[in-house]
C-alpha positions as YAML, in Angstrom:
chain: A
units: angstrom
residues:
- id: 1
  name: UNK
  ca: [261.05, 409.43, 81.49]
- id: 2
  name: UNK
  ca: [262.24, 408.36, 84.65]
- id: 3
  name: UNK
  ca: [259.83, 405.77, 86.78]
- id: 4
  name: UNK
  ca: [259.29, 405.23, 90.24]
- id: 5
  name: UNK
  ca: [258.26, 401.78, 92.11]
- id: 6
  name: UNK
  ca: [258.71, 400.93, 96.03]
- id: 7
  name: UNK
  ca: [259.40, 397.18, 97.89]
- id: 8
  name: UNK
  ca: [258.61, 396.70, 101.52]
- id: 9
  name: UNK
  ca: [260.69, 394.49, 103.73]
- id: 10
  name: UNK
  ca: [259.95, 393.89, 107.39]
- id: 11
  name: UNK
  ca: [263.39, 393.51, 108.79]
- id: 12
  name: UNK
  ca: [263.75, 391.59, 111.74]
- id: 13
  name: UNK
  ca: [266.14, 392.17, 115.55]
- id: 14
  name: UNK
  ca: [268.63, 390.33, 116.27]
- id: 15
  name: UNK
  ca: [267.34, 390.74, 119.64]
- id: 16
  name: UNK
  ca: [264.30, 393.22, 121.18]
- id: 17
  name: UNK
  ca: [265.71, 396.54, 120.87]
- id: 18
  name: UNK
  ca: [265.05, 398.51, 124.01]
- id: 19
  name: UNK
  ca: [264.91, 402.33, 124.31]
- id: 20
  name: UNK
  ca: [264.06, 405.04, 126.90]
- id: 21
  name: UNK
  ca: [261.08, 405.45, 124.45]
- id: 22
  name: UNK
  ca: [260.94, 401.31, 124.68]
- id: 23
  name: UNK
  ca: [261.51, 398.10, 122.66]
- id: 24
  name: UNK
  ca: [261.51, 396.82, 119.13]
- id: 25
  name: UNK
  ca: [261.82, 393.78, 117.62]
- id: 26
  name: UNK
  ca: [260.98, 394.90, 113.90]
- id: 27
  name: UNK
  ca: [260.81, 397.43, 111.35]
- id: 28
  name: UNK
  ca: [259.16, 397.74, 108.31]
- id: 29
  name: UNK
  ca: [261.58, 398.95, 104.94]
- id: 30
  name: UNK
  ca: [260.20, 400.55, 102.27]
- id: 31
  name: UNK
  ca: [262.95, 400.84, 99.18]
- id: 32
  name: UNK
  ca: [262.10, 403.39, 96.31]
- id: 33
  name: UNK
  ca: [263.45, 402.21, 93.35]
- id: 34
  name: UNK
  ca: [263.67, 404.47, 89.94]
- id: 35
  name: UNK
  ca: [264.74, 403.78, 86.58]
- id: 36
  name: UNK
  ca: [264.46, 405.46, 83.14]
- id: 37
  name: UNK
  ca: [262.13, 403.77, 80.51]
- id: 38
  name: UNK
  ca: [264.88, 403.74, 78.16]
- id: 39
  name: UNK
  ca: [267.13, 401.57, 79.81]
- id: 40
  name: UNK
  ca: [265.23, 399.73, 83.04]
- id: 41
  name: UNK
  ca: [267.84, 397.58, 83.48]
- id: 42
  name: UNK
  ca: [269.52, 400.28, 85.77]
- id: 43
  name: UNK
  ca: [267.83, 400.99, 88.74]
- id: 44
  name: UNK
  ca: [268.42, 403.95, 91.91]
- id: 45
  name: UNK
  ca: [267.64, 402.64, 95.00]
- id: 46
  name: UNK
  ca: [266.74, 404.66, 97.83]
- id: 47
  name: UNK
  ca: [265.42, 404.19, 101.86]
- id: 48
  name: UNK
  ca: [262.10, 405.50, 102.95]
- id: 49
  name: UNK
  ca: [263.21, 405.46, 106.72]
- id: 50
  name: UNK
  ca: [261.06, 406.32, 109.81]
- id: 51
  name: UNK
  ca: [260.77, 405.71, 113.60]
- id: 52
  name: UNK
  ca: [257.84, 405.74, 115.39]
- id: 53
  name: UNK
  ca: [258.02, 408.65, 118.18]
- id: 54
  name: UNK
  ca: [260.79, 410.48, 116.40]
- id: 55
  name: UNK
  ca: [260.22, 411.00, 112.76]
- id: 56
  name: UNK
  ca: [257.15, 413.99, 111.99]
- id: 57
  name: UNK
  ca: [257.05, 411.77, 108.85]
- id: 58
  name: UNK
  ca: [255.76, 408.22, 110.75]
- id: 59
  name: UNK
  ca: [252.26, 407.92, 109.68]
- id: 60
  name: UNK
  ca: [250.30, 405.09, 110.36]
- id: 61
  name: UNK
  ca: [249.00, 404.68, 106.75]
- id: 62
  name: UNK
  ca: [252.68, 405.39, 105.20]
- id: 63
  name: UNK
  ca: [252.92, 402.52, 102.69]
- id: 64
  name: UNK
  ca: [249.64, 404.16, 101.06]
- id: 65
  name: UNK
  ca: [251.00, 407.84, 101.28]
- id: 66
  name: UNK
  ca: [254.03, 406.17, 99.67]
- id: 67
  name: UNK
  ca: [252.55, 404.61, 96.62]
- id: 68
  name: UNK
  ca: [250.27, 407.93, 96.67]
- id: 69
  name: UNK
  ca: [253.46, 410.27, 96.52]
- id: 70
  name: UNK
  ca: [255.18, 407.89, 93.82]
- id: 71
  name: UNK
  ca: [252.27, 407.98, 91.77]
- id: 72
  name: UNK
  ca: [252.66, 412.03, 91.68]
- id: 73
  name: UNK
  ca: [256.25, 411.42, 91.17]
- id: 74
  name: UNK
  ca: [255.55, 409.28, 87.64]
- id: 75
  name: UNK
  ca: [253.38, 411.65, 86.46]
- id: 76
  name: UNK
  ca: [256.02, 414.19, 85.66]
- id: 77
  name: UNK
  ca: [259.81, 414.05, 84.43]
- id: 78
  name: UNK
  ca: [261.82, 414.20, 87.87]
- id: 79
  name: UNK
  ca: [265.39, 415.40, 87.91]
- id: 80
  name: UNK
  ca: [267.42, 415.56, 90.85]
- id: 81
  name: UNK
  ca: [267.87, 419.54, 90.67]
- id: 82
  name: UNK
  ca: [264.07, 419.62, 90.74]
- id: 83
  name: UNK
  ca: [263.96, 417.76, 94.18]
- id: 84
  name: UNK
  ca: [263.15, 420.87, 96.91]
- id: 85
  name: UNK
  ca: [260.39, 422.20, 94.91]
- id: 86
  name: UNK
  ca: [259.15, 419.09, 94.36]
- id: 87
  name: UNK
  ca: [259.45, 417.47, 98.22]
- id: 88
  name: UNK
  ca: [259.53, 419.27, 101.10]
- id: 89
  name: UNK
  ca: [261.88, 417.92, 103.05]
- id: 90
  name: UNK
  ca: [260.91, 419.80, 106.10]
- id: 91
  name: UNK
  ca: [257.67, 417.80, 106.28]
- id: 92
  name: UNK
  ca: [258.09, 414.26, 104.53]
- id: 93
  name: UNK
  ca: [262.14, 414.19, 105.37]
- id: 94
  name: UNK
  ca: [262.43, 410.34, 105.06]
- id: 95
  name: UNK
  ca: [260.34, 410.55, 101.69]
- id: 96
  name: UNK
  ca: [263.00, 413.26, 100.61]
- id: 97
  name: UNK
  ca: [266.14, 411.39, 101.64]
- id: 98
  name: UNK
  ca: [264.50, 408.24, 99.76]
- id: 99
  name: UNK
  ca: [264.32, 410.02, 96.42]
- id: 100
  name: UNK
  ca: [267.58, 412.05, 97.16]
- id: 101
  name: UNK
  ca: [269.49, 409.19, 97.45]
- id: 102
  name: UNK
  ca: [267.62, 406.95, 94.57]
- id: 103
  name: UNK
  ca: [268.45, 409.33, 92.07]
- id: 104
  name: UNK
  ca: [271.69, 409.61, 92.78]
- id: 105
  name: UNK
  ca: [272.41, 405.84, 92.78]
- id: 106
  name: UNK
  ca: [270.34, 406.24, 89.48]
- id: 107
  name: UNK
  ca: [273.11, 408.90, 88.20]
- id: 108
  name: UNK
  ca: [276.12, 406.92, 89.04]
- id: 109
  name: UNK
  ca: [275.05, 403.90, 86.74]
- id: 110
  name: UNK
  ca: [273.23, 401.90, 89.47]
- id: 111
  name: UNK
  ca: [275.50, 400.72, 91.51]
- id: 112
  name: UNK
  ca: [275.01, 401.38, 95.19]
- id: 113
  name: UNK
  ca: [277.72, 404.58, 94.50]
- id: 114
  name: UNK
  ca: [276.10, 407.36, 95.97]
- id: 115
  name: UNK
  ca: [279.01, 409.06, 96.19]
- id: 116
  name: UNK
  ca: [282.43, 407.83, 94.64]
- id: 117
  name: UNK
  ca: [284.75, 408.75, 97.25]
- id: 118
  name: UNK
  ca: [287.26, 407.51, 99.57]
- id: 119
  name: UNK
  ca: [284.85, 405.20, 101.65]
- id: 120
  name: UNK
  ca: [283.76, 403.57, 98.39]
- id: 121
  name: UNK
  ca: [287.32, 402.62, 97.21]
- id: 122
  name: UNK
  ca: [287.73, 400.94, 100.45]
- id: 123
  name: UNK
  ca: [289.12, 403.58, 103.13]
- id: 124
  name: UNK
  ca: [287.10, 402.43, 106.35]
- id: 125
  name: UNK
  ca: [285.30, 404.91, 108.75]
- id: 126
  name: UNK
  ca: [285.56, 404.22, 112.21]
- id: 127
  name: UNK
  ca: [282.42, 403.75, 114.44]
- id: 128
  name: UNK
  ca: [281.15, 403.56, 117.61]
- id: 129
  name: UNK
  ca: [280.10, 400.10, 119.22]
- id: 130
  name: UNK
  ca: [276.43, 400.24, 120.25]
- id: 131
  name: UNK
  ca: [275.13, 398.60, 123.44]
- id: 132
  name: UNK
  ca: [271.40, 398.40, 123.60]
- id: 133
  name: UNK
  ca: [269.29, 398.76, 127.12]
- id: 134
  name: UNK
  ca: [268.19, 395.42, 128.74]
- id: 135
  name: UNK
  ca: [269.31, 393.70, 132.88]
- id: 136
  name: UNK
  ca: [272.58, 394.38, 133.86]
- id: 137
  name: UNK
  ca: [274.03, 390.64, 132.16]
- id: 138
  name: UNK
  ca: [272.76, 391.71, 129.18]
- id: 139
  name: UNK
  ca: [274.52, 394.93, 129.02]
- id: 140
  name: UNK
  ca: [277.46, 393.57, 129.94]
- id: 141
  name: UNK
  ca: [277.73, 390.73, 127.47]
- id: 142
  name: UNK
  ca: [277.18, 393.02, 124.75]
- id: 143
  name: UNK
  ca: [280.05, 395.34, 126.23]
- id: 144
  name: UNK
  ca: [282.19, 392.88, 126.65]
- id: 145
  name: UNK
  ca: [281.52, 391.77, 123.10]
- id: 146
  name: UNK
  ca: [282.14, 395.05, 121.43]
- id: 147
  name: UNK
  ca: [285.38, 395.30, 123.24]
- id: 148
  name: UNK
  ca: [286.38, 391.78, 121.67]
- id: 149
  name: UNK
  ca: [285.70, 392.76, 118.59]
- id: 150
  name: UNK
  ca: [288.23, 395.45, 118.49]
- id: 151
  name: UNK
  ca: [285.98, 398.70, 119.37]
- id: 152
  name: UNK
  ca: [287.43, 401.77, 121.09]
- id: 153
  name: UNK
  ca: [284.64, 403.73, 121.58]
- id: 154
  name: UNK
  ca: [281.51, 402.80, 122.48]
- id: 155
  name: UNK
  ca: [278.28, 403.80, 122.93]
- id: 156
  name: UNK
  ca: [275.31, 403.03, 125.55]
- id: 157
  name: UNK
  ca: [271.84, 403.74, 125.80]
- id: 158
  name: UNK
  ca: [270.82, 404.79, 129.17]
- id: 159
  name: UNK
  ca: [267.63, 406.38, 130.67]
- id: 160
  name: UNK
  ca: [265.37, 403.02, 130.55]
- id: 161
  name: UNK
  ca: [266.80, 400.70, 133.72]
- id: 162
  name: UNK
  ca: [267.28, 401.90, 137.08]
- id: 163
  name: UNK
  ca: [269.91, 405.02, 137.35]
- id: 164
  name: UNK
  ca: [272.48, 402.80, 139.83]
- id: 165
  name: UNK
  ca: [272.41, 400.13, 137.47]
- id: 166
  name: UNK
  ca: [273.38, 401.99, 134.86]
- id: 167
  name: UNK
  ca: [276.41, 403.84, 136.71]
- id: 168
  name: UNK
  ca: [277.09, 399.99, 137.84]
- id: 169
  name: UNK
  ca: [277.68, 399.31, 134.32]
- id: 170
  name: UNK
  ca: [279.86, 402.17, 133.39]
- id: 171
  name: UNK
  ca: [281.90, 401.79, 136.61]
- id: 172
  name: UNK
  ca: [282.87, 398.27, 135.35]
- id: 173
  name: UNK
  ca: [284.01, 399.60, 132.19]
- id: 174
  name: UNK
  ca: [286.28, 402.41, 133.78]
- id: 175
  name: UNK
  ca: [287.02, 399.29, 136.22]
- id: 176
  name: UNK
  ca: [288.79, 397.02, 132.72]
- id: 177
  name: UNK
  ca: [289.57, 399.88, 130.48]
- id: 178
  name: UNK
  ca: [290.75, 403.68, 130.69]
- id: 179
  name: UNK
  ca: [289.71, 406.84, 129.00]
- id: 180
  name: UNK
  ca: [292.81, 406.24, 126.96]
- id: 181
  name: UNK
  ca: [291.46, 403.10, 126.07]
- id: 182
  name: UNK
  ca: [287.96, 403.06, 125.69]
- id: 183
  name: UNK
  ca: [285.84, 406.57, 124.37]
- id: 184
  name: UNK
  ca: [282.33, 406.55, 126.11]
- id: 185
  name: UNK
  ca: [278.93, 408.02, 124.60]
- id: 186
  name: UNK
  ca: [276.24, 407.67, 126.30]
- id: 187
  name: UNK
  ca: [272.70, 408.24, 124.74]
- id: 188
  name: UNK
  ca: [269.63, 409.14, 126.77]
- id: 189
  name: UNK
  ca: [267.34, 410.18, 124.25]
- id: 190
  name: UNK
  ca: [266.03, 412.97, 125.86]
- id: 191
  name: UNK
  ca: [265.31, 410.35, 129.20]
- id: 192
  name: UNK
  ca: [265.96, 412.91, 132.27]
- id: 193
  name: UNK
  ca: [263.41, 415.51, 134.43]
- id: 194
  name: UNK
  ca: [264.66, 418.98, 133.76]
- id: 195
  name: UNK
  ca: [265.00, 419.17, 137.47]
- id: 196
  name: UNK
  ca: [267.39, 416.16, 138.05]
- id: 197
  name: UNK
  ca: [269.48, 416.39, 134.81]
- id: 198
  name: UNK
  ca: [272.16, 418.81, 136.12]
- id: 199
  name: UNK
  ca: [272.55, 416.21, 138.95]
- id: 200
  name: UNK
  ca: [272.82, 412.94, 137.09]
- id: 201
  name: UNK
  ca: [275.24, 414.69, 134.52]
- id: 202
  name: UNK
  ca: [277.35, 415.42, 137.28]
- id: 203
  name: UNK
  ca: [277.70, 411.75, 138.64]
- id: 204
  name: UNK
  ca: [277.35, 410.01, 135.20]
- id: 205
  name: UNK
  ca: [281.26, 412.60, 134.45]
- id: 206
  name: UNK
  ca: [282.78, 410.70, 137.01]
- id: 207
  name: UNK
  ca: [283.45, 408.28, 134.18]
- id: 208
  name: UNK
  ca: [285.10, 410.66, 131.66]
- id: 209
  name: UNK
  ca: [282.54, 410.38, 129.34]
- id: 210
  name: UNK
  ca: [282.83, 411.58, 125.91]
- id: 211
  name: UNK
  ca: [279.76, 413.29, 125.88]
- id: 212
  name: UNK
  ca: [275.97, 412.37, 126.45]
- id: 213
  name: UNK
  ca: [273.41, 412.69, 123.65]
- id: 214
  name: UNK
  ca: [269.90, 414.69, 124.21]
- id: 215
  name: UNK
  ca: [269.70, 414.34, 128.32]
- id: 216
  name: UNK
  ca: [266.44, 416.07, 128.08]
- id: 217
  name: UNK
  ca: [264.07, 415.89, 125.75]
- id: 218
  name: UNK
  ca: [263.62, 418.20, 122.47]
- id: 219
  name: UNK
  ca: [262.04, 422.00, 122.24]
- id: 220
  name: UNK
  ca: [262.97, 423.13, 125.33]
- id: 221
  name: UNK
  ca: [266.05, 425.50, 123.33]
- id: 222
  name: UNK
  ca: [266.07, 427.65, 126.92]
- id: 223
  name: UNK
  ca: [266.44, 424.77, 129.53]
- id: 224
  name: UNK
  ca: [269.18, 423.13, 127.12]
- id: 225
  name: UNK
  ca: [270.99, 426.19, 126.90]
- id: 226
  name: UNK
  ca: [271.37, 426.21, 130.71]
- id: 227
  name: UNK
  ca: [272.65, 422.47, 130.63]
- id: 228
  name: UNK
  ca: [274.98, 422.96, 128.01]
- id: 229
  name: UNK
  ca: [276.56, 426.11, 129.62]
- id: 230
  name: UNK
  ca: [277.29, 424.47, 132.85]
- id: 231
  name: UNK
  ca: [277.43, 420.73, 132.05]
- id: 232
  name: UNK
  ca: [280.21, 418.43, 133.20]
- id: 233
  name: UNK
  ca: [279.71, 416.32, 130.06]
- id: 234
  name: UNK
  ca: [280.30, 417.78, 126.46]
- id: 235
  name: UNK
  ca: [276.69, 417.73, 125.63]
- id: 236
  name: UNK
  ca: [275.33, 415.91, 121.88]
- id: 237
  name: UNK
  ca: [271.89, 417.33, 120.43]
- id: 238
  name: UNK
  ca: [270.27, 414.44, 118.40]
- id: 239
  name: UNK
  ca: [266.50, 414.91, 118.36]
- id: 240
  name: UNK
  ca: [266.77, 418.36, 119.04]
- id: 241
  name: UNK
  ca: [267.57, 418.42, 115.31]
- id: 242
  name: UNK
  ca: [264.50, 417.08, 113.83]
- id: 243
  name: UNK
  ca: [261.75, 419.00, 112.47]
- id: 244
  name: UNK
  ca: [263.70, 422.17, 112.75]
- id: 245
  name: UNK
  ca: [263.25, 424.50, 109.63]
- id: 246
  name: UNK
  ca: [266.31, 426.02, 107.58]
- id: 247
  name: UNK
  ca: [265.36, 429.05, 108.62]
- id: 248
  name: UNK
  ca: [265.48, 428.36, 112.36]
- id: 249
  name: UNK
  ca: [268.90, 425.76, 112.15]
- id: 250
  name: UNK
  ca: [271.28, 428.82, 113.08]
- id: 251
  name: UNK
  ca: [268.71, 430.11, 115.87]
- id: 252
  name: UNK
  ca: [269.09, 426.99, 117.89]
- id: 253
  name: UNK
  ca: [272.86, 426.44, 117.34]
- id: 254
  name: UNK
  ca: [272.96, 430.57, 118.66]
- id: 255
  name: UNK
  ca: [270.42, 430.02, 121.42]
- id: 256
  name: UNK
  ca: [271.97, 426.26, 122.57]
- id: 257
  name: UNK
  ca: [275.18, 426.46, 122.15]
- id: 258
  name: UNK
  ca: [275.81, 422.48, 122.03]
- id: 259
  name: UNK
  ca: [279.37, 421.05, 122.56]
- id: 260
  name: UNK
  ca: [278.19, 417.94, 119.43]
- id: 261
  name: UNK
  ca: [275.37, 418.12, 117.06]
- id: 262
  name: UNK
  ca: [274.58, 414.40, 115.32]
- id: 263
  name: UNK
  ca: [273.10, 413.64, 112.16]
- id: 264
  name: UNK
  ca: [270.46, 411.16, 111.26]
- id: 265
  name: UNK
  ca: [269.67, 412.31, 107.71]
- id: 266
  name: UNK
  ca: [266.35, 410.64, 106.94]
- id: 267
  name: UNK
  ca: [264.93, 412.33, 110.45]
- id: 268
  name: UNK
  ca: [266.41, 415.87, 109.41]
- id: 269
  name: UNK
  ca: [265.64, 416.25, 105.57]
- id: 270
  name: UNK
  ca: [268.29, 414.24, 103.34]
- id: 271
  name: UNK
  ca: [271.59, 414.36, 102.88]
- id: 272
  name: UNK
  ca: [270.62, 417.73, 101.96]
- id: 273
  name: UNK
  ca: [269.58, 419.32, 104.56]
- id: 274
  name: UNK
  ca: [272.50, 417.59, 106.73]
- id: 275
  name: UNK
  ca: [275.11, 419.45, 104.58]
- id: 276
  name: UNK
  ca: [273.16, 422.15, 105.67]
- id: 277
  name: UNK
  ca: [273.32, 421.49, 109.30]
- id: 278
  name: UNK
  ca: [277.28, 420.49, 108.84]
- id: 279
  name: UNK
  ca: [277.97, 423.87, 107.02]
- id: 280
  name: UNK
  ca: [276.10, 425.57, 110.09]
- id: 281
  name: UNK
  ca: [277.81, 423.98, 112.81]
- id: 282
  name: UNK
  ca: [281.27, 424.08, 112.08]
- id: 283
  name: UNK
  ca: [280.73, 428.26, 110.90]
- id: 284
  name: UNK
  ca: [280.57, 427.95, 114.84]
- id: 285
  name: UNK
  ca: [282.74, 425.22, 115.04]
- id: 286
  name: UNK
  ca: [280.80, 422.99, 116.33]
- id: 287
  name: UNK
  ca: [281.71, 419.63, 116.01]
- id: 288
  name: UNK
  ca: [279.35, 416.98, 114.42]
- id: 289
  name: UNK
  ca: [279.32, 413.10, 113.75]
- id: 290
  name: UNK
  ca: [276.80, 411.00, 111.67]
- id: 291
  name: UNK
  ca: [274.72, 408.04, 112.83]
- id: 292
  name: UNK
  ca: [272.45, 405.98, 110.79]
- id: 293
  name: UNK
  ca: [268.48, 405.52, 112.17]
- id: 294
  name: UNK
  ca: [268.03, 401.93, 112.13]
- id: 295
  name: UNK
  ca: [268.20, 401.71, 108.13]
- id: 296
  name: UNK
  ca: [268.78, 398.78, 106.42]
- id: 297
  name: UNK
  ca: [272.41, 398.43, 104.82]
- id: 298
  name: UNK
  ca: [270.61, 400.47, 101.15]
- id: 299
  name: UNK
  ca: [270.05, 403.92, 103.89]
- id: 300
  name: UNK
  ca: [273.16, 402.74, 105.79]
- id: 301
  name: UNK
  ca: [275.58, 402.75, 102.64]
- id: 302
  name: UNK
  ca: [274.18, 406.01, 101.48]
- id: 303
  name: UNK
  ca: [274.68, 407.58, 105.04]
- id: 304
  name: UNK
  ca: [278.43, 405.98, 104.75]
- id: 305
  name: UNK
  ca: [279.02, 407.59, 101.34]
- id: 306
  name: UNK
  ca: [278.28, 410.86, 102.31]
- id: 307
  name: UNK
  ca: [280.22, 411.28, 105.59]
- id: 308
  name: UNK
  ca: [283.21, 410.39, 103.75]
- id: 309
  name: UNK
  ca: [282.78, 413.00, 101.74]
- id: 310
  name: UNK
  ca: [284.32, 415.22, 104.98]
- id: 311
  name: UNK
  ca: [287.24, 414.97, 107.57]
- id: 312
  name: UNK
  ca: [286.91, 411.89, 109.12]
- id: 313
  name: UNK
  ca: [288.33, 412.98, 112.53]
- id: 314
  name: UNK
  ca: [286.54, 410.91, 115.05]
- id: 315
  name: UNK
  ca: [284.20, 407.71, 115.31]
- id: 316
  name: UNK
  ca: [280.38, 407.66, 113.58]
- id: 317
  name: UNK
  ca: [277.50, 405.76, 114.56]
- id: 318
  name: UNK
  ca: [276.73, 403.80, 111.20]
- id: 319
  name: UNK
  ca: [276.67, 400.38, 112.76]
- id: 320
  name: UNK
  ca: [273.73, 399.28, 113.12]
- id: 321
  name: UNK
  ca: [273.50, 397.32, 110.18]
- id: 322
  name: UNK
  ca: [274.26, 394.15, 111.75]
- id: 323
  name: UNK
  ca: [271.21, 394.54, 113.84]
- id: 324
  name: UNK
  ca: [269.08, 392.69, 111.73]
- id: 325
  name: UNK
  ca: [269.34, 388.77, 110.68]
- id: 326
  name: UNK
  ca: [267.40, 389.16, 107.66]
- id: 327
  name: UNK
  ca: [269.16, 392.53, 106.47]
- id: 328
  name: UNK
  ca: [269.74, 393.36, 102.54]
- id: 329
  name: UNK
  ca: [273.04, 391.23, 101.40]
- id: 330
  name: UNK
  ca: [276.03, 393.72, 100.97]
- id: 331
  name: UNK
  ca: [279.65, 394.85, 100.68]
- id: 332
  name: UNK
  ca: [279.47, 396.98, 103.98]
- id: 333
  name: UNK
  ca: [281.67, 395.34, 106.79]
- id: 334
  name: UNK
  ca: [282.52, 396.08, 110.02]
- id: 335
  name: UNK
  ca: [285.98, 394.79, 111.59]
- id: 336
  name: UNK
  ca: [287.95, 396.18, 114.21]
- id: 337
  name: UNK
  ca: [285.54, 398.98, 115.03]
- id: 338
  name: UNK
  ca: [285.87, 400.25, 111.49]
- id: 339
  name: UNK
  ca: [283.03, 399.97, 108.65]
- id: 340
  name: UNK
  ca: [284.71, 399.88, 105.10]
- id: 341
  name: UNK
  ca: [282.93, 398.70, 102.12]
- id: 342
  name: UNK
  ca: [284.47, 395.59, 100.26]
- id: 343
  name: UNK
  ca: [283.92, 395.51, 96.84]
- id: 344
  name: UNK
  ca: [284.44, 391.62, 96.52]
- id: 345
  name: UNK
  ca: [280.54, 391.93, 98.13]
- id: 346
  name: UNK
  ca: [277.66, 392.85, 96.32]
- id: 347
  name: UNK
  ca: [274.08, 394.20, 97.28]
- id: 348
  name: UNK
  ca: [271.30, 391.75, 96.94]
- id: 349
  name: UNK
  ca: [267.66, 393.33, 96.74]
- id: 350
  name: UNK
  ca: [265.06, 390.98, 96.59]
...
């Protein structure tokens, strides 16, 4: 009979992570880990992952609903077949993705292989560099750094400092580096007014960008319809994706119409329920990458594992594993704007 247990971790920033939605400077990291009596020497390990504002699964009391939902969980025999009538994924999606990916780790003998594939014999997947809001110096250091270290696209969360600061920044970049150099996202988590959106899109594409992630916030389907019909800038839904039912995924990709969708699999149901999504979008071919949610590397590797189970034909946001100085020990590395996973590493839970 298979047994279920959880750890919590408070991971800590490198630095005070600033948002449109504000700053963080830690996270709490709950790890589900299941094993069968017979042999508990081999352990799944999975990521209960939320974010406060985002997830419809970030409850104040979750460490208690946790233990509560494990506790259901060891009172039956769980198989991984067994997991949507068991979860709903809909409603506790981070809970489901935990699970999910625990039992699969459990399934491959315990060793961090969620899926043995390309990525996890050492074929790297290349990612964007992520620059995080803060003055004008800041910004810059970090973009400067990212370019050092090899990164051709990168990525840059806007919406929080003042508008002209912000095109400042972006100006300097086009100033050093090309479009045929340097690929730019930009990210504004769903920071613009309806009414000035069209406008800002308009001067932020005087920079080539590669496209701009949620410019207005989630549930309004009609209004970002309009924006992506007549936007300058290929336009990304991110939140937009969250706490949509299956039934209603192929409503909003009809109704919106995005250029991009992007994945964050423990906001939108699993890896599951992002197959799902990826199935839906490219039937309308839709292009889609997948970025990780501020997991520790256990969520991040599992996130890894699965995109490389599809054409890797353009950069992923799954770096944000070196955000934290007191992250989980592991083989996942990022050089040269690439992560690849180097199996003379091991993971280290304790």
């Amino acid at each position: 009979m298979l047994r279920f247990d959880y750890i919590k971790r408070t991971l800590q920033f490198n630095f005070p992570a600033k948002t449109s939605r504000g700053a963080i400077s830690t996270k709490d990291c709950f790890l589900v880990k299941v094993w069968d009596e017979d042999t508990p020497e081999i352990i799944g390990w999975g990521e209960c992952n939320t974010l406060k504002g985002l997830s419809i699964d970030h409850f104040e009391d979750y460490e208690v609903r946790l233990q509560n939902w494990l506790n259901e969980l060891n009172r039956i025999n769980v198989y991984l077949e067994d997991l949507p009538n068991l979860i709903d994924k809909e409603k506790l999606p981070s809970f489901y993705f935990a699970i999910e990916t625990a039992l699969l780790d459990l399934k491959n003998g315990g060793k961090k292989i969620i899926y043995d594939n390309s990525f996890y014999k050492g074929t790297p997947i290349p990612i964007n560099g992520l620059v995080w809001m803060g003055d004008h110096s800041f910004m810059k250091e970090q973009i400067d750094q990212k370019l050092e270290k090899g990164f051709d696209c990168i990525k840059i969360k806007v919406g929080a400092l003042d508008f002209e600061q912000e095109l400042s920044l972006l100006k300097y970049i086009r100033s050093e580096y090309s479009s045929d150099k340097i690929t730019l996202r930009v990210d504004a988590n769903g920071a613009f007014n309806i009414e000035e959106a069209l406008e800002k899109l308009k001067r932020l594409s005087d920079f080539e960008l590669h496209s701009i992630e949620q410019p207005i916030w989630a549930g309004q389907w009609e209004e970002m319809a309009k924006l992506c019909e007549v936007t300058p800038i290929p336009i990304a839904l991110d939140e937009e994706l969250i706490g949509v039912s299956s039934n209603k995924k192929e409503a909003l990709l009809d109704t919106i119409k995005p250029q991009y969708i992007i994945l964050k699999p423990a906001l939108v149901g699993g890896l599951e329920a992002s197959a799902e999504w990826i199935t839906s979008a490219e039937k309308r071919n839709i292009p889609w990458w997948m970025t990780s949610a501020l997991e520790s590397n256990i969520g991040l590797n599992a996130i890894a594992q699965f995109t490389a189970n599809y054409l890797i034909d353009k950069p992923h946001g799954l770096g944000t594993g070196q955000l934290y100085h007191n992250n989980f020990e592991s083989p996942l590395t990022v050089a040269k704007g690439e992560l690849y996973y180097n199996c003379d590493k091991s993971f280290v839970i304790n």
